[in-house]
N, C-alpha and C positions, 0 to 999 in steps of 0.2 A: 446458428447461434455460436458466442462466441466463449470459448473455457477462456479465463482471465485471472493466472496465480497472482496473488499480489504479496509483496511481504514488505513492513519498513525494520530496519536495522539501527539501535542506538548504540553507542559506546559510552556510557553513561546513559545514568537517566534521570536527571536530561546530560542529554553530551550532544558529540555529534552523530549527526543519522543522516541515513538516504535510503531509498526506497529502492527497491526490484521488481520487476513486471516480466508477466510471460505473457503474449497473446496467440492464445489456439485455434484453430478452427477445421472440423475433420482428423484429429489427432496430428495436425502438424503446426507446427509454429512458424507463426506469419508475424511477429515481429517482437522482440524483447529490448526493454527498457529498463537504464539503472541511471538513480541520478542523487545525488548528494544535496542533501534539502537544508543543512544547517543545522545550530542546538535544538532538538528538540526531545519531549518525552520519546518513550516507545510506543504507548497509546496514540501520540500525536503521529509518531511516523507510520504508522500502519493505517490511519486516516488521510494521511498525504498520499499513502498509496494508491488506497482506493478514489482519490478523488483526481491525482493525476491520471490512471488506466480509466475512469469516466471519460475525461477529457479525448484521451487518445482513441479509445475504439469508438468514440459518436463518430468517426468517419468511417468505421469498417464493414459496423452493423448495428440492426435497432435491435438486437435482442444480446444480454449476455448474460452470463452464469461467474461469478465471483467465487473464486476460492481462498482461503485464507486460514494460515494456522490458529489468526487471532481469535478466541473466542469472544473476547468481550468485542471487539467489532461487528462479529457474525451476528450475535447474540443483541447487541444494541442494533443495526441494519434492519434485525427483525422482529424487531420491538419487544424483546424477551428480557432486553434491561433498561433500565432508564440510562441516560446520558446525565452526568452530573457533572464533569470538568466542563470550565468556562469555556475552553479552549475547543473543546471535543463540540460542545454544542454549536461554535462557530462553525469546523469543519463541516458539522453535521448539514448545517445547513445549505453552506455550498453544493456539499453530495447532494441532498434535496433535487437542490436546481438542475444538478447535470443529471441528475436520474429523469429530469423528464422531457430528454432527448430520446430515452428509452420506449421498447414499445413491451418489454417485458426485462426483468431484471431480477437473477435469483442470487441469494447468496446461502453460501456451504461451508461448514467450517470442515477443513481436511487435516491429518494428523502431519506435522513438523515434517517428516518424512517423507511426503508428500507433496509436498513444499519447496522443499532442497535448490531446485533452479532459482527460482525467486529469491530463495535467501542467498545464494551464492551472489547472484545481480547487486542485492544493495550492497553487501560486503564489500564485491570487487568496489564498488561505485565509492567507498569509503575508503578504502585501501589507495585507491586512484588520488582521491582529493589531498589525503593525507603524505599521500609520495610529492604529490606537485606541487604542497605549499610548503611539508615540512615541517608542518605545524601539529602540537600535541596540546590537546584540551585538556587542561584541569580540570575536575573540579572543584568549585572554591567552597564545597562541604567538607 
């Protein structure tokens, strides 16, 4: 089974964001991902996360374990909220699909702290985009 930190990063909200990924397995890490997704909510990037790290571990393994500081992801994941952004329910649905590359799939919500590699990933990955375009988002609120 595979530990899978996810975390998405907005500067704004909505601004811009990217997501951070750690992929575990036996307490070492076999492969981390950051990658810069565009405007969107922080809801929305922390659903980008989780549906980008689906995509990526269907080739490592059929089982994993999702950690994330997001409660309302955790918490909607396992049906303890409703999903009520337009937006989220799109994502939601994609998840769906690539959950059922799965042969078991849990999710855990872990405290910020906890977290720290994941969120350093999307940071850097934002920090990255914003060095090499030089560009700084308003917002136009």
């Amino acid at each position: 089974m595979l530990n899978v930190h996810i975390d998405g990063a907005s500067r704004g909200n909505p601004g811009l964001s990217a997501i951070g990924i750690i992929i575990m397995k036996d307490d070492k890490v076999i492969k981390e991902h950051g990658e810069f997704i565009g405007v969107k909510t922080n809801n929305q990037a922390e659903y980008e996360a989780l549906r980008r790290a689906l995509e990526i571990c269907s080739d490592l393994d059929r089982e994993v374990n999702i950690l994330s500081d997001s409660e309302l992801l955790i918490n909607q994941r396992n049906l303890k909220y409703r999903i009520r952004s337009q937006e989220l329910k799109i994502l939601s649905r994609q998840i769906a699909a690539l959950e059922k590359n799965y042969d078991k799939i849990t999710y855990k919500h872990v405290p910020r702290s906890k977290n720290r590699r994941a969120d350093y990933l999307a940071n850097k990955a934002l920090d990255e985009y914003q060095r090499s375009n030089q560009f700084e988002y308003i917002d136009p609120n």
